[in-house]
C-alpha positions as CSV (number, residue, x, y, z in Angstrom):
1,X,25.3,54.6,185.5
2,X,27.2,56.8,183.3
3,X,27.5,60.6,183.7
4,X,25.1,61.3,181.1
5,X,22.3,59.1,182.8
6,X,22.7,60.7,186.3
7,X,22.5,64.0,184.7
8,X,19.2,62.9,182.9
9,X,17.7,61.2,186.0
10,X,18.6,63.7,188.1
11,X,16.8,66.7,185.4
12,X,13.8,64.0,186.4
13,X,14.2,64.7,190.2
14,X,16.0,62.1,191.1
15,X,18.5,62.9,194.3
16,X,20.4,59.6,194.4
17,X,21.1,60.4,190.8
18,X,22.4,63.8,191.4
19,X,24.1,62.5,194.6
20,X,26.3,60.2,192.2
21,X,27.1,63.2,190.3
22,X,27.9,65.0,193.5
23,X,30.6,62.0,194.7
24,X,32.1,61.9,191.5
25,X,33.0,65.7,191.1
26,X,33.2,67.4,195.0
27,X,36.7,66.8,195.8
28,X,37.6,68.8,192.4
29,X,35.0,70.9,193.9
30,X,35.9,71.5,197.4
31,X,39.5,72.2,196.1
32,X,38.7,74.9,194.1
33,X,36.9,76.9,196.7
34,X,39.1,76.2,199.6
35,X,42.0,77.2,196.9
36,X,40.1,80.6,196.1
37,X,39.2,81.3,199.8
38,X,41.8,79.6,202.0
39,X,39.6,78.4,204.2
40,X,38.5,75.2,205.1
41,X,34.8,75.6,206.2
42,X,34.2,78.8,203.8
43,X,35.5,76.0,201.0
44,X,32.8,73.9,202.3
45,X,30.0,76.5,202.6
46,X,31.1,77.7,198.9
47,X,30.7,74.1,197.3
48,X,27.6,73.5,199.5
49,X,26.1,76.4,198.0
50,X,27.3,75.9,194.6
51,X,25.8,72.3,194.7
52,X,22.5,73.9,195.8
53,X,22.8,76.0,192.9
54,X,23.8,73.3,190.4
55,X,20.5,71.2,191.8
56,X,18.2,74.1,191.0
57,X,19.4,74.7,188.1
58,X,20.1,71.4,186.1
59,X,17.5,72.4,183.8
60,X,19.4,74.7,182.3
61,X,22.4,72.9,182.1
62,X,23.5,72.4,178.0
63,X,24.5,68.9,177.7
64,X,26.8,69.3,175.2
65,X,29.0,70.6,177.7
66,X,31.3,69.2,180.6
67,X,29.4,68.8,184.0
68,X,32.1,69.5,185.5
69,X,33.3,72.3,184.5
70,X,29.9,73.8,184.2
71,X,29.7,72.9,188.1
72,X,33.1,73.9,188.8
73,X,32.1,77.7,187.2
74,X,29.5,77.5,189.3
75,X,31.7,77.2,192.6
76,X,34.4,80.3,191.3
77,X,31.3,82.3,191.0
78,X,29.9,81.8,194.4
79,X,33.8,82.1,195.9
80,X,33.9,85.2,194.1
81,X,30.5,86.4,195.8
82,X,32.0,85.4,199.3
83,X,35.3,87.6,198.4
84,X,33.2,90.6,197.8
85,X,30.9,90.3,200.9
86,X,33.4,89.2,203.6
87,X,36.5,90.7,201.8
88,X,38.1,88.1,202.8
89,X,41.9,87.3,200.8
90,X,43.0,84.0,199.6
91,X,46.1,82.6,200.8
92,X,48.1,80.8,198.2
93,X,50.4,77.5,197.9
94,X,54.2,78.8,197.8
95,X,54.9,75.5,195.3
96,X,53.1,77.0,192.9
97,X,54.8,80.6,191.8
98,X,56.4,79.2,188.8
99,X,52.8,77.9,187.2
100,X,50.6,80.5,188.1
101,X,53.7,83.3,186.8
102,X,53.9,81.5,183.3
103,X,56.9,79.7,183.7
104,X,58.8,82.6,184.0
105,X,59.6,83.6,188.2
106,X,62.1,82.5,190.1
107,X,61.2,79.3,192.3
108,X,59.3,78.8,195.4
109,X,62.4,80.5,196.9
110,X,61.9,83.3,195.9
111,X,58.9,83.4,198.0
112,X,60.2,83.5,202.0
113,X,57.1,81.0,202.8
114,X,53.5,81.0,202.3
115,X,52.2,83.6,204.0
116,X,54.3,85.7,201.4
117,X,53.0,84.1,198.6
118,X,49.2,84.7,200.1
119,X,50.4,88.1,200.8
120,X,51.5,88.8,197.1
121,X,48.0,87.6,196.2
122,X,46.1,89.8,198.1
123,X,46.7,92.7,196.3
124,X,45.1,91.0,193.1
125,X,41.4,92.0,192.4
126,X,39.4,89.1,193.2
127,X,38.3,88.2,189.8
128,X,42.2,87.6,188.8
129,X,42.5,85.3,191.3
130,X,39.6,83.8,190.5
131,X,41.0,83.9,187.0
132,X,44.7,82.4,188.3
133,X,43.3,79.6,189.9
134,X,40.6,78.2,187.3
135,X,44.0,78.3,185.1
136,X,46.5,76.6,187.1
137,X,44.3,74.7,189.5
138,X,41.7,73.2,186.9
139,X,43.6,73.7,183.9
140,X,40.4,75.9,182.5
141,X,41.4,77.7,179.0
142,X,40.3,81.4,178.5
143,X,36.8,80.2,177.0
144,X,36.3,78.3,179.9
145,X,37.4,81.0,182.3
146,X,35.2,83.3,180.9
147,X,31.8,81.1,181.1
148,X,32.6,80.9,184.9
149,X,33.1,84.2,185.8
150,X,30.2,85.2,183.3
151,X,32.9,87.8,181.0
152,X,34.0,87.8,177.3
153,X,36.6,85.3,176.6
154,X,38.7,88.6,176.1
155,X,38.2,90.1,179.6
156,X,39.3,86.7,180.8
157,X,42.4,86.7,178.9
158,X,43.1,89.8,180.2
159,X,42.8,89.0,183.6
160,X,44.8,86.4,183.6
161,X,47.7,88.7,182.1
162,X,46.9,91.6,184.7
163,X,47.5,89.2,187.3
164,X,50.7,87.3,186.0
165,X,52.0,91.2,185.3
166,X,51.2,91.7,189.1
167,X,52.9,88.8,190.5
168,X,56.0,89.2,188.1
169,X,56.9,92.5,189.5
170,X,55.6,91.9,192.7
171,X,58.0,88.6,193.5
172,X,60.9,90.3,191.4
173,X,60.2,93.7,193.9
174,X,60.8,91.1,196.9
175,X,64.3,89.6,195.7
């Protein structure tokens, strides 16, 4: 069944139909939580929640867009909730400086090992990590940004420089 008919059956009630949808988009799921919560079972309690939420709400879903990333905004949104309550920080992959810095840091050297890099990332607002990791994780543009973390495609941009700005100074403040 193609992605368009489990979206339909599943708009009709139909679980094994939504249940296809699920096994064909979780892992991109699961990934995104645990990479905007660093934890394993909060990942899974964040993309449990955010497949709950998708189900109720598949009415509402406008099929002229992508399921996934519709689903996907979903998941940033309820990480972003479980920042705020527990206050909990996200720890970060050290591999990864040069994408989510533009281009323009030093290598993963430059970041003594991961904690550091999780460390760095702390001190960003939660919505610009959300923001950092829809970018370099899912490859989400600033439209898409925006619609998941339910701001103007503007704010979203901005964001995304705030926290590249942060992370510039803050790995050229550690070398």
């Amino acid at each position: 069944m193609s992605e368009e008919e489990l979206i339909r059956c599943a708009r009709l009630g139909d679980r094994d139909a939504f249940a296809g949808l699920v096994s064909a988009h979780e892992k991109k799921l699961l990934a995104l939580c645990w990479n905007m919560l660093g934890d394993r079972e909060e990942a899974r309690d964040a993309a449990q929640d955010a497949l709950l939420q998708a189900f109720l709400n598949l009415g509402r879903f406008d099929a002229g867009r992508s399921f996934v990333r519709w689903l996907l905004g979903i998941g940033a949104k309820r990480c972003l909730d479980r920042l705020r309550k527990k206050r909990t920080f996200l720890r970060y992959f050290q591999g990864h400086a040069n994408e989510w810095l533009g281009g323009a840091a030093p290598g993963p050297e430059a970041v003594a090992a991961g904690e550091d890099a999780g460390r760095l990332l702390q001190r960003l607002p939660a919505r610009e990590r959300a923001a950092i990791s829809l970018a370099v994780f899912e490859g989400f543009n600033a439209r898409e940004i925006a619609a998941a973390l339910g701001c103007s495609e503007s704010t979203a941009r901005v964001h995304l420089f705030n926290a590249r700005v942060k992370l510039k100074k803050e790995v050229a403040d550690e070398m």
